[in-house]
Residue frames relative to the residue before (quaternion, step in Angstrom):
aa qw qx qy qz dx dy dz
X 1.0000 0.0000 0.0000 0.0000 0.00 0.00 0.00
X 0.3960 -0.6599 0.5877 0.2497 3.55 1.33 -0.11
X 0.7177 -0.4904 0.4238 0.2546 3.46 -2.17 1.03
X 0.6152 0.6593 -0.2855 0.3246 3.81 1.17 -0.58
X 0.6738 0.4903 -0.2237 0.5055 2.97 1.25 -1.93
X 0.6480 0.5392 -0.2803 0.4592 4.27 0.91 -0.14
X 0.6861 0.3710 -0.3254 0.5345 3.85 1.14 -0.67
X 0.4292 -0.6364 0.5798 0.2731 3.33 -1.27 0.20
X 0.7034 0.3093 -0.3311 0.5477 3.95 0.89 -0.49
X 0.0871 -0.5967 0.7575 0.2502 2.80 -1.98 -0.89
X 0.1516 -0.6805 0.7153 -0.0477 3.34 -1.20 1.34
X 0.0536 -0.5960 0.7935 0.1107 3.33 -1.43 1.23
X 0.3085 -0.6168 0.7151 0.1140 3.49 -2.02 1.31
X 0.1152 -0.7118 0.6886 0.0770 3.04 -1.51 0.27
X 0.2624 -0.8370 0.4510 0.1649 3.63 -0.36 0.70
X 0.6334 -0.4053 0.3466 0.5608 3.78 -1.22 -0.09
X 0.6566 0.5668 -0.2522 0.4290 4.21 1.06 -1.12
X 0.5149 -0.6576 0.4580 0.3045 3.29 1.31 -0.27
X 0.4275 0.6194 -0.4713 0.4599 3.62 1.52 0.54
X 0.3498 -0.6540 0.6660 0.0794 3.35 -1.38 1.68
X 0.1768 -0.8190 0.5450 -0.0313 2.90 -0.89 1.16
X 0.0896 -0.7855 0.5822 0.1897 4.65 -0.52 0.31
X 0.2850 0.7831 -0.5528 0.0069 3.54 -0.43 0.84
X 0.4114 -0.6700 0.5845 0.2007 3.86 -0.98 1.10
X 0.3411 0.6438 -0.6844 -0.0277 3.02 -1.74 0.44
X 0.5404 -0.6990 0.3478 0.3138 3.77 -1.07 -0.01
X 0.7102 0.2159 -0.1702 0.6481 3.57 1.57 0.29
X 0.6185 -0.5905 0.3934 0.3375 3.55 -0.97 0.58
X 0.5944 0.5515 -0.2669 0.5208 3.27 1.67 -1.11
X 0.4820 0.6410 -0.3015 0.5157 3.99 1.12 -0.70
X 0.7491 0.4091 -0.2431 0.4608 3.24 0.32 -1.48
X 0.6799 0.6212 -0.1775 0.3468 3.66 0.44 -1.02
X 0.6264 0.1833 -0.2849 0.7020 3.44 1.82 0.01
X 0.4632 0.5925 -0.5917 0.2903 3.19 0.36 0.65
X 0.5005 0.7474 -0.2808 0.3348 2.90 1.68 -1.91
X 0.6435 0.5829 -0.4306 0.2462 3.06 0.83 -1.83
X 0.6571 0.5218 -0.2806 0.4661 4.11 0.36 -2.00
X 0.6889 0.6427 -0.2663 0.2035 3.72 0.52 -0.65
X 0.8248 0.0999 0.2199 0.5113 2.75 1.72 -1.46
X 0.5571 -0.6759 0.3618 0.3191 3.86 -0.03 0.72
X 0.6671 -0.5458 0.3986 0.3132 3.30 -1.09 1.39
X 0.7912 0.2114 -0.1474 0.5546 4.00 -0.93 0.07
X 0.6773 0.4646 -0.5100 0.2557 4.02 0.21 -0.11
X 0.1960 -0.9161 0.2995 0.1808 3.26 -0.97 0.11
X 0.4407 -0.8513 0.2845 0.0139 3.45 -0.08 1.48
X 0.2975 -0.8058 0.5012 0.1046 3.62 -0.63 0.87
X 0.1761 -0.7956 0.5741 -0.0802 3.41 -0.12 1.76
X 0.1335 0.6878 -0.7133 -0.0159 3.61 -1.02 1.05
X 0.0810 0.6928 -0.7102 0.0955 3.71 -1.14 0.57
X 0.6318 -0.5402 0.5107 0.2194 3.46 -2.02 0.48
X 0.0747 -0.7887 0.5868 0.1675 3.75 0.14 0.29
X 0.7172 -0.5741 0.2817 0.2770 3.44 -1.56 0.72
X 0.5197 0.5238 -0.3611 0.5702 3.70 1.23 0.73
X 0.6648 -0.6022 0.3282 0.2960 3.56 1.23 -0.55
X 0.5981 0.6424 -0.3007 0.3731 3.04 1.49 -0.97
X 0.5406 -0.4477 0.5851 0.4062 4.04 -1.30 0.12
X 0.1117 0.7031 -0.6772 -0.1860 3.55 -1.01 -0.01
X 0.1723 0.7315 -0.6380 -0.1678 3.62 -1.16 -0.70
X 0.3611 -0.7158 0.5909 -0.0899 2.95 -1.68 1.54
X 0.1711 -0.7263 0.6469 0.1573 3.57 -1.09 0.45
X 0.0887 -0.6984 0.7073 -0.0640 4.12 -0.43 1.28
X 0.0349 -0.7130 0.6882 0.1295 3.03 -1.34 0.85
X 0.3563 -0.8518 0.2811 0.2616 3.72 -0.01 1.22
X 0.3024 -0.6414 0.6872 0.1577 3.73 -0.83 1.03
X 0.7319 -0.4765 0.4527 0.1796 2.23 -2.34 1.01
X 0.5042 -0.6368 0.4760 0.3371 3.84 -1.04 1.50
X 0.6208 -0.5366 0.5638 0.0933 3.36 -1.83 0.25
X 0.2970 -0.7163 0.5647 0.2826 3.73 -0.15 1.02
């Protein structure tokens, strides 16, 4: 069924380099520590995804430093 058929979103990233990025998770709050492994501390990343009403959204995260 593959990592998709299991996540309830879908988040497209865009980095500072202009790298498109596809990353699943099931909460926005989920998704955000993924970001962390993905992407260097202090950059900041353009996050569009479908929230559970439907609407387009897009977000600017600049990613902090993971949690032990």
């Amino acid at each position: 069924m593959g990592e998709r058929g299991l996540m309830r979103y879908t988040y497209e990233v865009k980095g500072n380099d202009g790298e498109n990025k596809t990353l699943y998770a099931m909460s926005y709050k989920k998704f955000l520590r993924k970001l962390q492994t993905e992407f260097k501390t202090g950059e900041t990343v353009e996050v569009r995804y479908k929230n559970k009403k439907g609407h387009d959204l897009v977000k600017f995260e600049t990613i902090k430093k993971p949690k032990d």
